[in-house]
C-alpha positions in Angstrom: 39.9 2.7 -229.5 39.4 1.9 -233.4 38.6 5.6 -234.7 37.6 6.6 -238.3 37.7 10.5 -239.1 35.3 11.2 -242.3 35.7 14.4 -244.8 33.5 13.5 -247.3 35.9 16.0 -249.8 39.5 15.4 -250.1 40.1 19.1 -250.8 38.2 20.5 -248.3 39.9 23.3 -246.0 39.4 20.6 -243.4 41.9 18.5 -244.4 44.6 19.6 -242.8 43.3 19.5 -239.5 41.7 16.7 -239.7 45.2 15.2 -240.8 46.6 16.9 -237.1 43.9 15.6 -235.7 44.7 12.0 -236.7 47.9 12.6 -235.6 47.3 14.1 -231.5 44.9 10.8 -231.5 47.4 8.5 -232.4 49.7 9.8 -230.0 47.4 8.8 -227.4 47.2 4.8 -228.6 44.2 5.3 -230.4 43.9 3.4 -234.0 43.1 5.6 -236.3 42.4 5.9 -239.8 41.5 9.3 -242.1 38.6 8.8 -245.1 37.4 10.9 -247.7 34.3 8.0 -249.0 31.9 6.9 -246.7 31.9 3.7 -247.7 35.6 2.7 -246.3 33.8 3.7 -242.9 34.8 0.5 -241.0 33.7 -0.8 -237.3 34.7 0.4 -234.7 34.5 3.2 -231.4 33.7 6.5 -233.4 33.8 8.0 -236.5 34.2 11.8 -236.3 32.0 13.1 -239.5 33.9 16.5 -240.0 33.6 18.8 -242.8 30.9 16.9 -244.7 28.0 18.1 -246.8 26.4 14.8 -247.5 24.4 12.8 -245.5 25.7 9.3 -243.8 23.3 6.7 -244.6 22.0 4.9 -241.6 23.7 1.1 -242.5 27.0 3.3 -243.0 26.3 4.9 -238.9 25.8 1.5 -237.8 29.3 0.5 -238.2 30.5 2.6 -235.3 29.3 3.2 -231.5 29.1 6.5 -231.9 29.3 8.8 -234.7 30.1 12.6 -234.0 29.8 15.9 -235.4 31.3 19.1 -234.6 28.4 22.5 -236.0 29.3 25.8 -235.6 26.2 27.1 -233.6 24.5 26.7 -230.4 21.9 23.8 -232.0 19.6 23.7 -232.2 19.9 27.4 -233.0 21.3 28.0 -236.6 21.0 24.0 -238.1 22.3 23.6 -241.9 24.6 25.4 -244.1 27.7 27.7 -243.1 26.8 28.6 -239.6 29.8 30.1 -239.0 29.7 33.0 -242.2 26.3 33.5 -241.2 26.7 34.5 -237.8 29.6 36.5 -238.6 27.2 38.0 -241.1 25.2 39.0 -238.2 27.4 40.9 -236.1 28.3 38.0 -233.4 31.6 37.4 -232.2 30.8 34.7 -230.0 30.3 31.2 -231.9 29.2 28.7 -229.9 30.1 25.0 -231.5 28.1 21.6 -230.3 29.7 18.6 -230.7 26.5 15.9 -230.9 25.8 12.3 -232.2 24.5 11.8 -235.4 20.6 11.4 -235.4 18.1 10.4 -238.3 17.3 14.3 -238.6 19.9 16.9 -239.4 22.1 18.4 -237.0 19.2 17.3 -234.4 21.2 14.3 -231.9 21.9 15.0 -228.3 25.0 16.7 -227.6 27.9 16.0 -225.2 29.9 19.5 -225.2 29.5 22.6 -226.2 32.6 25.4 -226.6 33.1 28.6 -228.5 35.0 30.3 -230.3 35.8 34.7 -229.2 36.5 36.7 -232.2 37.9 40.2 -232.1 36.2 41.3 -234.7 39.0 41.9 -237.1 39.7 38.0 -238.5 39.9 37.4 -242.1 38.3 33.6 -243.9 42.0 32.5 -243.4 42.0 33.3 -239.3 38.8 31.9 -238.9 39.2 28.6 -240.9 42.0 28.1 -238.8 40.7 28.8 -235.3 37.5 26.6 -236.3 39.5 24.0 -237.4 41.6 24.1 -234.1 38.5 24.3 -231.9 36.9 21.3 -233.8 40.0 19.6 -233.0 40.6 20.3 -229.3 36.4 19.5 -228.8 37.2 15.6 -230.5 40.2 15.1 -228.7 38.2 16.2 -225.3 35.7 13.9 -226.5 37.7 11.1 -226.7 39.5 11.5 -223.5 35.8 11.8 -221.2 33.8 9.8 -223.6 33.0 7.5 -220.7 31.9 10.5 -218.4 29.6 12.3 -221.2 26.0 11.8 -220.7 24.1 12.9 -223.7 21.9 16.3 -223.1 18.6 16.4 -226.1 18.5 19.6 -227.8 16.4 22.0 -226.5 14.8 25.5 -227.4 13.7 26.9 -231.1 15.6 25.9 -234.2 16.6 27.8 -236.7 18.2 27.0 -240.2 20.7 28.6 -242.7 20.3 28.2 -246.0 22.9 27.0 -248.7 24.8 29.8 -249.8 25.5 30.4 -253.1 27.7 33.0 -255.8 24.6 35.8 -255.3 25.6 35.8 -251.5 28.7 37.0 -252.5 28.0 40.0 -254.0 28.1 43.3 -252.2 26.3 47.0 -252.7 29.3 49.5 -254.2 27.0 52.1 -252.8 27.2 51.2 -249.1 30.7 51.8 -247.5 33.2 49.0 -246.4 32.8 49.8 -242.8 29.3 48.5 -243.0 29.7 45.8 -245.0 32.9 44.3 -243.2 31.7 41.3 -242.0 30.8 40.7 -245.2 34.7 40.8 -246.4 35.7 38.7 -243.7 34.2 35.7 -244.5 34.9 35.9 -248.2 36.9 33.2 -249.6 39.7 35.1 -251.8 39.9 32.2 -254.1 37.1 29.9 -254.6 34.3 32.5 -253.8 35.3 36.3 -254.0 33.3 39.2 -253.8 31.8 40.9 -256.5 29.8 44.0 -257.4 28.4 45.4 -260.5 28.5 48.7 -261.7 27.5 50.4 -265.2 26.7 47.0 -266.5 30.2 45.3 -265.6 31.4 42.9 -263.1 34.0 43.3 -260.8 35.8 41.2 -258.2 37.5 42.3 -254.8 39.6 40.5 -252.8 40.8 41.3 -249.1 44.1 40.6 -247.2 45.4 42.0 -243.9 48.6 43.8 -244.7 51.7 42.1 -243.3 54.3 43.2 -241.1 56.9 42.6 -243.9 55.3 45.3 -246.2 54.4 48.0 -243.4 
């Protein structure tokens, strides 16, 4: 099969596996190519739109049979931004991800799998960046494997959205302990979005890390 894999940012956390991906598909005969501008999308089977924040114009989703999507919640249940932070936010540790086709409305095609993810509880941003990234993986491989077997299934049941989130998400209250706001350190990004809290008119940042087996 000709497949194209789309991160619409070269630097994204994606990368990586979306690099390994290219790699396991490959090793099954598939042709594959890896973008980064939606505009060297070419024809072909499917075009796997991972890790992008833009939306694919429709002449672009016509070059390919089927164009797929991997979200981080049971859609069309939690639709939009960071699905996975949020519902980490909210105390789950069960994160169900839907792998659908692309439809004119966001995050609202039919969907051919659904999966999850089980947390412990205790995973940093690192952790889970990787065990969604391998998840997104293993649910586009599957795909391509059964793609002839997959029936599509329309979404079904009350949607909800997350918003965007931005720097004032990040901030935390120095007055509540860390026990009840450790979600909230678990899905902070160290470098590109610490926390932060303020306190007699200052800022300050805080940054979390697991300690290591080496320095026990």
């Amino acid at each position: 099969m000709l497949i194209t894999i789309l991160t619409d940012n070269s630097k994204s956390w994606f990368v990586a596996f979306g690099n390994e991906l290219k790699n396991e598909l490959e090793k099954s005969g598939n042709d594959v190519i890896y973008i980064f501008d939606k505009n060297e999308i070419r024809e072909g089977d499917i075009c796997f739109i991972l890790s992008c924040t833009r939306i694919i114009d429709e002449e672009f989703l016509k070059r390919n049979k089927n164009n797929i999507v991997v979200h981080a919640s049971d859609l069309p249940d939690g639709k939009g931004f960071s699905p996975l932070q949020w519902q980490i936010l909210e105390g789950k540790n069960e994160i169900v991800l839907t792998l659908f086709e692309v439809a004119a409305k966001v995050d609202a095609g039919p969907y051919y799998q659904k999966d999850k993810l089980v947390l412990k509880g205790t995973e940093l941003y690192d952790e889970l960046r990787s065990m969604l990234g391998l998840k997104i993986i293993e649910m586009c491989i599957y795909y391509v494997n059964n793609r002839a077997d997959l029936k599509p299934i329309e979404q079904s049941g009350e949607e909800t959205f997350y918003k965007r989130r931005t720097v004032k998400d990040d901030e935390i209250d120095p007055e509540k302990s860390i026990a009840g706001q450790f979600n909230h350190f678990r899905i902070a990004d160290n470098d590109k979005f610490p926390l932060y809290f303020k306190h007699l008119g200052e800022e300050y940042i805080l940054k979390i890390f697991k300690k290591t087996l080496e320095n026990k």
